[in-house]
C-alpha positions in Angstrom: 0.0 0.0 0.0 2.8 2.6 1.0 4.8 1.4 -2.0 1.8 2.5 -4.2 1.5 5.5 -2.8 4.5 6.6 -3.7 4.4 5.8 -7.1 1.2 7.7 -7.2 2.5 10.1 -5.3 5.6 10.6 -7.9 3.5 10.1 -11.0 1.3 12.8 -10.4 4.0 15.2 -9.1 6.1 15.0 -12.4 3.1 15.2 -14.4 1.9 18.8 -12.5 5.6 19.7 -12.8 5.6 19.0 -16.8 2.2 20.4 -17.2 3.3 23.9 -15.6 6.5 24.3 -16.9 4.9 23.7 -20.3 2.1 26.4 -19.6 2.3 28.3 -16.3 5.9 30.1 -16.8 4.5 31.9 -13.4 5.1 28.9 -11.4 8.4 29.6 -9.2 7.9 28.1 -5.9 11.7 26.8 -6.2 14.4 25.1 -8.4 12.6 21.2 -8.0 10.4 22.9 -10.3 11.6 24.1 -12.8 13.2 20.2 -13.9 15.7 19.7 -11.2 16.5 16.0 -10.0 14.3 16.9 -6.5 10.5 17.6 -5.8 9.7 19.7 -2.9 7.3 18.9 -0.2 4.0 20.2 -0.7 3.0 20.2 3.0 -0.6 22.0 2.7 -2.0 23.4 6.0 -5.2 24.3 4.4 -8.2 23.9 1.7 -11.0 25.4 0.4 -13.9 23.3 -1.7 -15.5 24.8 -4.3 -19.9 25.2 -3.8 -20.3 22.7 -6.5 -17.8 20.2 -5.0 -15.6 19.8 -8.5 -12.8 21.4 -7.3 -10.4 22.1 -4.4 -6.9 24.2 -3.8 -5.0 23.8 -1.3 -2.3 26.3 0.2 0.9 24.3 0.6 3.4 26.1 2.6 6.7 24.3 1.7 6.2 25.0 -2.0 4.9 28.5 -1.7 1.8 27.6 -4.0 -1.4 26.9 -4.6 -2.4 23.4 -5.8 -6.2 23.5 -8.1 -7.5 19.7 -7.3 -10.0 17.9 -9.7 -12.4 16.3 -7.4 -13.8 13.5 -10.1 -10.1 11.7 -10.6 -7.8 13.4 -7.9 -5.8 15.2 -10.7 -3.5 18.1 -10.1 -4.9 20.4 -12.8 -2.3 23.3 -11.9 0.2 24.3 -9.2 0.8 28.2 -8.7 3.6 30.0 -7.8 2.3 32.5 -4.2 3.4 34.5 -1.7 6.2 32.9 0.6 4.7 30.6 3.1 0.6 30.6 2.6 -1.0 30.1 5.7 -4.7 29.9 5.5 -7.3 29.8 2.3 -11.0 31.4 2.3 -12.9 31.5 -0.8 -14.0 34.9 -2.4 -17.5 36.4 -2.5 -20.0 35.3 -5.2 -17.4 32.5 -6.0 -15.0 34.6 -7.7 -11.9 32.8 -6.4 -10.1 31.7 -3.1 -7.8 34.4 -1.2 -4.7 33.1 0.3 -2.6 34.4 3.4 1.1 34.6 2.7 2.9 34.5 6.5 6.3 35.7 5.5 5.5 37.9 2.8 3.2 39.4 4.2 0.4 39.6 1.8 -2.9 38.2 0.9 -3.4 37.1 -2.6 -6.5 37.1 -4.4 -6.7 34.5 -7.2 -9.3 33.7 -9.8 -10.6 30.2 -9.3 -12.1 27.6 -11.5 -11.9 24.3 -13.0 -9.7 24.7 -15.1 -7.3 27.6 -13.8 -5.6 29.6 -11.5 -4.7 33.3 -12.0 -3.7 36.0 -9.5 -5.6 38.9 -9.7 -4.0 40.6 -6.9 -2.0 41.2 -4.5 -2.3 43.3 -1.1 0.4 44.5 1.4 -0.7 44.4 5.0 2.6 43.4 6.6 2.2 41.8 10.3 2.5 38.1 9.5 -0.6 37.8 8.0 -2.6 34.2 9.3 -6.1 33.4 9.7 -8.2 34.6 7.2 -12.1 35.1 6.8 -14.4 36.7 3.8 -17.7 38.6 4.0 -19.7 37.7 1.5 -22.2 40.2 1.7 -19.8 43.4 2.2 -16.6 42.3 0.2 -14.5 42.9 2.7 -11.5 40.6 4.2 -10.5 39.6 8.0 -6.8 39.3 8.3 -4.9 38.0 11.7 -1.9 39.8 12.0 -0.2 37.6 14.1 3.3 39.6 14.2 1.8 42.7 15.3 -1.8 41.8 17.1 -4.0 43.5 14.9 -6.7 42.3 13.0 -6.3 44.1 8.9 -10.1 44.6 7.4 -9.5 44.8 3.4 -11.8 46.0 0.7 -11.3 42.8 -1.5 -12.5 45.3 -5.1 -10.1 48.5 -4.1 -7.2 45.8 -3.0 -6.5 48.3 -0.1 -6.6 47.7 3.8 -9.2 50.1 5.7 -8.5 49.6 9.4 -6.7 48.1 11.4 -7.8 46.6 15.0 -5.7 45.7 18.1 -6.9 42.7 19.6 -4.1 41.3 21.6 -0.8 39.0 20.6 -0.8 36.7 18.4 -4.1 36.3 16.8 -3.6 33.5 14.6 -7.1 32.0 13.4 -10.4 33.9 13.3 -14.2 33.6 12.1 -16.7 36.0 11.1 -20.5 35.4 12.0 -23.3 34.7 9.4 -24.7 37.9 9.3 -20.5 40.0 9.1 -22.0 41.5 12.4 -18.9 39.9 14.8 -15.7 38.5 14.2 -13.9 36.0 16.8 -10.1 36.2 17.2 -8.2 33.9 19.1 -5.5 35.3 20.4 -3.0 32.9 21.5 -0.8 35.2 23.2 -3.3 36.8 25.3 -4.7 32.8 26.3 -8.0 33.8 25.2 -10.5 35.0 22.3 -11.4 38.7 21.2 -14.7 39.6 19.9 -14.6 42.3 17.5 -17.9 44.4 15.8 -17.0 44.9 12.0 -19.4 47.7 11.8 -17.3 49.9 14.3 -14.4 48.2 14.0 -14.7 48.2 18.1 -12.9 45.1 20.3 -16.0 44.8 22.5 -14.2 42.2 24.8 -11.4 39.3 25.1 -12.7 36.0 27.3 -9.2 34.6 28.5 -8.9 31.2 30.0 -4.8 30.1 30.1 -5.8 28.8 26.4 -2.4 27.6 24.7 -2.5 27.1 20.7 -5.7 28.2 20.1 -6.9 26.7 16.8 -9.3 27.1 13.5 -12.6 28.2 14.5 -16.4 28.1 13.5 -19.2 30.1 14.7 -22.5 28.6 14.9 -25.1 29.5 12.3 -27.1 31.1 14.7 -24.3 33.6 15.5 -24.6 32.5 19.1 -21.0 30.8 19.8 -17.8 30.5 18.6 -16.2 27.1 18.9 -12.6 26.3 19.0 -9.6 23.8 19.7 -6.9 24.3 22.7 -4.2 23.4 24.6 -4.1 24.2 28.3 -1.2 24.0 30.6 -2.1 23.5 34.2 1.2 24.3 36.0 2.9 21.7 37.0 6.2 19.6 36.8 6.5 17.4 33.6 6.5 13.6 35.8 5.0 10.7 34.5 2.0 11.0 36.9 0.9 14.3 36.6 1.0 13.4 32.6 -1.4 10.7 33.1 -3.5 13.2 34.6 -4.1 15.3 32.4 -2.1 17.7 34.7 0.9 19.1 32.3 -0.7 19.6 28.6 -4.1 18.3 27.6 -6.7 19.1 25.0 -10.1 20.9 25.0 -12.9 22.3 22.5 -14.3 25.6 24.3 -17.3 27.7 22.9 -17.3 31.5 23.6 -20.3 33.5 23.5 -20.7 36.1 20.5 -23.7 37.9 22.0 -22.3 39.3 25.4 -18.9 38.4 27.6 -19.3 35.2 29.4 -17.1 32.5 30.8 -16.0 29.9 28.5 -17.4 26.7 28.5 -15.4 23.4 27.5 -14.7 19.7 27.7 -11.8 17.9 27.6 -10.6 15.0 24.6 -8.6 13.3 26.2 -8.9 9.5 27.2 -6.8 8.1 29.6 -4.0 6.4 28.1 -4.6 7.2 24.4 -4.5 11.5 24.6 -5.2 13.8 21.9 -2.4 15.8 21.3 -2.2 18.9 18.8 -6.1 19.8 17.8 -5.8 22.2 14.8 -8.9 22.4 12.7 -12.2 22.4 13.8 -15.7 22.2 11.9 -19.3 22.3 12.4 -21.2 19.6 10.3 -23.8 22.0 8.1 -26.7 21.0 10.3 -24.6 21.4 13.6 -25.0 17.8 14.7 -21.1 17.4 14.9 -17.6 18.9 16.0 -15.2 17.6 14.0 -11.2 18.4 15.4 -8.0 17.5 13.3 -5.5 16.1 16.3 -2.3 16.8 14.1 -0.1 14.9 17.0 -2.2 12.1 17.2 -2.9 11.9 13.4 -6.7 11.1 13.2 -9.5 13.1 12.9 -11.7 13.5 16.2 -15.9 13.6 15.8 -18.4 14.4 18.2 -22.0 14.2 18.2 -22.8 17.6 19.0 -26.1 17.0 21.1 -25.8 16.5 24.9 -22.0 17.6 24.9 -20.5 18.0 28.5 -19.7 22.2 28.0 -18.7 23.2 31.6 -17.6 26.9 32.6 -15.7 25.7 35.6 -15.0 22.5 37.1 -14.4 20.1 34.1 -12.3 17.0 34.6 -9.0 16.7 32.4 -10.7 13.1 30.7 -12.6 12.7 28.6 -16.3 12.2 30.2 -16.9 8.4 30.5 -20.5 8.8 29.0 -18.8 10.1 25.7 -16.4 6.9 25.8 -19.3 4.8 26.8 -21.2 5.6 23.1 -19.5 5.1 19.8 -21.6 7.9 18.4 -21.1 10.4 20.5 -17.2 10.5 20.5 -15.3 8.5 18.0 -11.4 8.6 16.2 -10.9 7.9 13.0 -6.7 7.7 11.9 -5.1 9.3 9.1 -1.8 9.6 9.5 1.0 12.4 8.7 0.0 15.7 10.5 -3.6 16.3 9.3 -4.2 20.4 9.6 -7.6 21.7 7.9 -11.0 20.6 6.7 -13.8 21.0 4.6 -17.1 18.9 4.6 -19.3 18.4 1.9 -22.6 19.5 1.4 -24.0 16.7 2.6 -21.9 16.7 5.9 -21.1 12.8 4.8 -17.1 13.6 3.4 -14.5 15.5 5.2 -11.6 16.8 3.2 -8.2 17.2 4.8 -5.5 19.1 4.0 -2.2 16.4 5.3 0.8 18.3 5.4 3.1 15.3 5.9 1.8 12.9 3.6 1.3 15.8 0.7 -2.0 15.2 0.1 -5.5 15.7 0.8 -7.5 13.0 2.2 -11.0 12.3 1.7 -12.6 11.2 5.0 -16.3 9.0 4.5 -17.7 9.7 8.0 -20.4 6.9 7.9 -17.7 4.7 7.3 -15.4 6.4 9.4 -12.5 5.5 6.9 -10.5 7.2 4.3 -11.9 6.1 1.6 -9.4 8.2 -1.0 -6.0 10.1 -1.1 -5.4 13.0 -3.5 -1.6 13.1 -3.8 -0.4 16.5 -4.4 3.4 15.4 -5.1 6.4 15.7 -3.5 9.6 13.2 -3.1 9.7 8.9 -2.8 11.4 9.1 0.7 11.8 11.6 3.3 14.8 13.6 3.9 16.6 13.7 7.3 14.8 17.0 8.1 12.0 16.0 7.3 11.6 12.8 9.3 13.2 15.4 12.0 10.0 17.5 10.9 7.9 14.3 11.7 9.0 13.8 15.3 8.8 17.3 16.0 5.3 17.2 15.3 4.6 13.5 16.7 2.1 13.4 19.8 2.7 9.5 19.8 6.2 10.4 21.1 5.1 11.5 24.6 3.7 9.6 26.9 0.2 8.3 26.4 0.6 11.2 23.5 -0.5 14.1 25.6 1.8 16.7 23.5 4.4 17.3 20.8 7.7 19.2 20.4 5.3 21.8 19.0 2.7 21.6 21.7 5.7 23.8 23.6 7.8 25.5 20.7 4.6 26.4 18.0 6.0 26.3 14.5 9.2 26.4 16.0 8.8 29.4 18.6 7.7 29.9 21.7 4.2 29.6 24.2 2.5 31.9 26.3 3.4 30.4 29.8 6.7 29.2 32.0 6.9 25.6 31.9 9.2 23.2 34.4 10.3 20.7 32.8 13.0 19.7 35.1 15.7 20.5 33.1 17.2 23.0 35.1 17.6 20.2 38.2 14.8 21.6 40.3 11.0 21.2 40.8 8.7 23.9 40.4 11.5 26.5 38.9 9.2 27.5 36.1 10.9 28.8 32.9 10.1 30.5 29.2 10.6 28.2 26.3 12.9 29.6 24.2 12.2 29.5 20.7 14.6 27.3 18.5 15.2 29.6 15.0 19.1 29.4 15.3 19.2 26.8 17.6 22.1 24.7 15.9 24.1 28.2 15.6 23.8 29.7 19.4 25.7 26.6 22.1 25.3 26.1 25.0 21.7 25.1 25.8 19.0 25.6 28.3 18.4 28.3 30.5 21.5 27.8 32.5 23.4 26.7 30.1 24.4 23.6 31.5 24.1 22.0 27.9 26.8 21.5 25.4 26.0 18.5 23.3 22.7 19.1 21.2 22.2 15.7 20.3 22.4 14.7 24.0 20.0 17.2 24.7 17.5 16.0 22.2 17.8 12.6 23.4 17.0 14.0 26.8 14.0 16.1 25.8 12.4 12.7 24.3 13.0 10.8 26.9 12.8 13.6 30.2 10.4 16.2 28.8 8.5 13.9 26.7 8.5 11.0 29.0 7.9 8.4 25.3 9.6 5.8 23.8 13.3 5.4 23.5 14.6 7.3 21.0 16.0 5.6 17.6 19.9 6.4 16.6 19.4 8.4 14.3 16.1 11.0 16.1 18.4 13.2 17.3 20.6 13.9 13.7 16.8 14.4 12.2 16.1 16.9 14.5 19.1 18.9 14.5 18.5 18.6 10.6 14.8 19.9 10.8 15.8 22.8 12.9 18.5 23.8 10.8 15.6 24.6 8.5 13.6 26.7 10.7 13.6 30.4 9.4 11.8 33.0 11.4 9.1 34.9 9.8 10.1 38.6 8.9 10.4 41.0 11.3 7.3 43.2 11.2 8.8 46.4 12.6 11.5 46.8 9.7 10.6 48.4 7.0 9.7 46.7 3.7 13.5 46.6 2.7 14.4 45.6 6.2 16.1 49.0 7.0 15.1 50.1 10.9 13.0 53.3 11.3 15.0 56.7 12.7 13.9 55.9 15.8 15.2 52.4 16.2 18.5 53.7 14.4 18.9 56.0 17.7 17.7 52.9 20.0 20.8 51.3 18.3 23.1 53.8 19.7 21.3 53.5 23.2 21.7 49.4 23.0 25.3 49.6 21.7 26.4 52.6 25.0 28.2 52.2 27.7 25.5 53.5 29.9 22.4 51.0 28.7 25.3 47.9 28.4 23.2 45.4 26.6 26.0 45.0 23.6 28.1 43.7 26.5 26.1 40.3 26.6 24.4 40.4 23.5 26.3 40.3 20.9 27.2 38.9 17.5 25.0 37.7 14.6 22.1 35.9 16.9 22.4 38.5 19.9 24.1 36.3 22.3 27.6 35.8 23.3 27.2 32.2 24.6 28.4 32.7 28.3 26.8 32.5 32.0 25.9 35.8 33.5 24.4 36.4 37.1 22.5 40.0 37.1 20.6 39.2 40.2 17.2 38.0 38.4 17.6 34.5 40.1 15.3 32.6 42.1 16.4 31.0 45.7 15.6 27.6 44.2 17.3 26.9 40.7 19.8 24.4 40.8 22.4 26.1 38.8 23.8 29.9 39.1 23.4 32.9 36.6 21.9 32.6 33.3 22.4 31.9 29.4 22.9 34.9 27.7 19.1 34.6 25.7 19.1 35.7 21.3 17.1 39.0 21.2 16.1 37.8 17.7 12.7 38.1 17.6 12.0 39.6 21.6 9.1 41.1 19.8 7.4 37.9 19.3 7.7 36.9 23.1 4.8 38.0 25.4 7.2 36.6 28.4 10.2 37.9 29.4 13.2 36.9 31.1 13.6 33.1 32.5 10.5 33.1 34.5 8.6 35.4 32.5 8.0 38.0 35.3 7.8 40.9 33.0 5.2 40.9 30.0 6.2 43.9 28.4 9.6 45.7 27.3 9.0 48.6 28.7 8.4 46.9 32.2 11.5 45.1 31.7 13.7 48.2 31.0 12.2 49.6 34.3 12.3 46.8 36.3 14.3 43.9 37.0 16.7 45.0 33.8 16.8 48.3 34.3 20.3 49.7 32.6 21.3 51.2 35.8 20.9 48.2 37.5 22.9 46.4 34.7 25.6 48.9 34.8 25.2 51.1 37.7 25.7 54.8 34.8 22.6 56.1 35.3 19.0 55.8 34.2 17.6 55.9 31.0 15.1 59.0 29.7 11.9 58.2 29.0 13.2 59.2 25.2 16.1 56.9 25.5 13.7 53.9 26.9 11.2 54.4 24.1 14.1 54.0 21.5 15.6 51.1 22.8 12.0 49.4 22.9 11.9 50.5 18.6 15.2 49.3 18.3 14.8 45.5 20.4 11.1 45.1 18.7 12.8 45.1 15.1 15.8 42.4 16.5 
């Protein structure tokens, strides 16, 4: 069967390839295709179904394109050259075409869709690491997350121009707009919580937060009442083997959020005990509301509920499953598919469930009374898996936890950071709760961990699968695909440069602050990645860590991080630079101006 799949897999892959070399000189998504000897990973994250179910496209972020789907026979009709990195698909008004967000080019590209062909129409600049996307039908307008800068970017899809732009809080990732356009839901994964947004003010009437980590896709009812939604929590304790089992480190959770009026959250857990759901990611409502369908992309299945009768709870809800859910195979059941499976569409007849499989480069069709996949749509890519990518793989691998509670990425999200201080033990205490640190230039910035303590990175990956992840033994070669996959890892573009990635005047004159005697930071942070490798005590310790002084942290990308320092006491930069690292206190020169803080901040946020 795998064998076949493959050959599929490659047949159809040189045939697109051929096909839009031949006729689509606009497809440039890298050298593998244009005739080199290597395909490229596909690796779609998300899909959109044409009304008449003929056709599908698919955003595939590895290739930086758009693949158009023939429903009938599973053929590739084209392949299109976007954006870098697309993100998230919606289709346009009046069935004009899909619109694409592109993460790390930050634009959204509108493209004419059909059976036949894809065309870009155009393009739009909103900057801010554009993600989640949503269309109003009714008032051609767009709803952009801007996850790099916490706004939410409301486009006029004809004029190709942004309008307003909303705050809503850090790292607003997915979003949803209501039946009528009336409200807009943004979960904002930095904030641990959801914003609800008017779209005829333009007004954030209110943010529900509940420690909500990896907030995912989201749907709100037809009724406009609720918005539901997959998440993560962390509940604050030490990573040990029992409080795993308990559902007391990471665990998974669909909330709702009313729409109409703040209220408290209501949720239930997915969790059964021994067999976890790690990694929910899409979510859907069946078109006559009857299920809740969840992508687990750690565990690899898809996740149905019968929507009637659900355990919601505001407070007090256990961290399993609810035994009356397990007790009925029609109320909760889990159907596998492999690879990391990300979005999903359902047919109009709520019986098929298409799903965008960014590891196994294709789109699977999912029959739900059969509770099988029942087809494959390769989109091509290579026969085997590099190193990297079987790195990628594990990375992204519930199943290598114990009882597949969590992921690598349950912690470090596509690579980053989270919104909480985690013990993990690594730093030979209990309860001495620290950041994660993101892992863009991992492989280039020795030693590792908080302390430092670290100087062999495959040891330490064999120690985070076995200590942090509690799973099975690693194999000899997990570590060297690891190290390979992160190697890979490129953050997205820093939205406070401009366009050409020059620094405003104002972050030019934070650069003298940084680099001055007075302020000091240059002294530790320094060279390409901000971080001169060595141990430094400047009295931010805690009475309990194990080891002394600290790792000199990267200040790449300290905009991104909504927790600051190794315990995450400050949440700001400004509240740093007051506080715990103020200059003076680094250097003992003097204070900072208000003028000289305020340019510092410009110049750290475009790091």
């Amino acid at each position: 069967m795998q064998k076949s799949k493959i050959i599929l897999a490659l047949a159809v892959g040189t045939a697109v390839l051929a096909r839009i070399s031949a006729s689509e000189p606009g497809f440039s998504a890298d050298d593998n295709a244009r005739g080199g000897a290597e395909v490229s990973d596909r690796s779609p994250v998300d899909l959109v179904l044409s009304a008449d179910e003929t056709w599908l496209v698919t955003a595939n972020q590895t290739s930086h394109s758009l693949s158009l789907v023939r429903v009938a026979d599973g053929a590739v009709v084209q392949e299109l050259s976007v954006g870098q990195r697309p993100t998230a698909l919606a289709l346009l008004p009046e069935g004009r075409g899909v619109a694409v967000t592109c993460r790390d080019s930050n634009e959204v590209v509108l493209v004419e869709a059909g059976l036949q062909r894809l065309r870009v129409t155009a393009t739009i600049q909103v900057g801010g690491q554009p993600w989640g996307l949503a269309c109003d039908a009714a008032g051609g307008r767009a709803y952009v997350a801007l996850a790099g800068q916490g706004q939410v970017a409301v486009l006029d899809l004809a004029a190709g121009t942004v309008l307003k732009r909303i705050e809503v809080g850090p790292w607003p990732r997915y979003l949803s707009l209501s039946p009528d356009g009336t409200r807009l839901a943004v979960g904002i994964s930095g904030d641990r919580g959801v914003a609800v947004v008017d779209t005829q003010t333009h007004e954030l009437l209110y943010v529900e937060r509940f420690a909500g980590l990896n907030v995912g896709q989201m749907q709100i009812s037809a009724d406009g009442r609720h918005v539901y939604f997959p998440w993560m929590v962390y509940r604050r304790n030490p990573i040990t083997a029992a409080n795993i089992r308990l559902g007391w480190v990471l665990a998974s959770r669909i909330a709702r959020v009313r729409m109409d009026g703040p209220a408290r959250r209501e949720a239930f857990s997915l969790d059964p005990s021994g067999q976890a759901i790690a990694d929910p990611h899409g979510l859907a409502l069946t078109h006559d509301e009857s299920r809740i369908l969840v992508t687990a992309s750690g565990t690899q299945e898809l996740v149905v509920f019968r929507a009637a009768g659900l355990p919601w709870k505001d407070y007090g809800s256990t961290d399993h499953i609810e035994r009356q859910l397990l007790a009925d195979q029609d109320r909760f059941f889990r159907i596998p598919l492999g690879g990391r499976p990300m979005g999903l569409r359902l047919s109009s007849d709520d019986r098929r469930v298409y799903v965008a499989n960014y590891l196994e480069n294709c789109v699977q069709i999912v029959d739900l009374a059969e509770r099988r996949v029942t087809r494959e749509l390769p989109l091509g890519g290579p026969a085997q898996p590099s190193l990297a990518r079987r790195g990628e793989a594990i990375f992204h691998d519930g199943r290598r936890s114990l009882d597949q509670w969590y992921s690598c990425h349950s912690c470090h999200y596509e690579g980053g950071t989270n919104n909480v201080a985690m013990d993990t033990l690594n730093d030979g205490t209990p309860m001495t709760f620290k950041t994660v640190l993101p892992l863009y230039h991992v492989t280039e910035t020795a030693p590792w961990t908080w302390h430092g303590w670290q100087n062999d990175l495959t040891a330490a990956m064999n120690k985070s699968l076995t200590d942090t992840m509690l799973g099975p033994p690693p194999g000899p070669e997990d570590a060297a695909a690891l190290i390979a996959y992160f190697r890979t890892l490129q953050p997205p573009p820093n939205p406070y440069r401009r366009p050409d990635g020059s620094l405003s005047a104002v972050a030019e004159r934070g650069r003298a602050v940084f680099q001055s005697e007075q302020a000091g930071c240059a002294a530790c942070h320094s060279g390409p990645y901000l971080t001169d490798g060595h141990i430094h005590d400047m009295g931010t310790g805690g009475k309990d860590d194990h080891y002394a002084g600290y790792n000199t942290p990267s200040l790449r990308g300290v905009y991104r991080k909504v927790q600051l320092l190794h315990d995450g006491r400050c949440t700001s930069l400004d509240e740093l630079l007051r506080g715990p690292h103020n200059p003076q206190r680094v250097t003992g020169l003097g204070e900072l101006t208000d003028q000289q803080r305020e340019e510092l901040i410009a110049y750290l946020k475009s790091l």
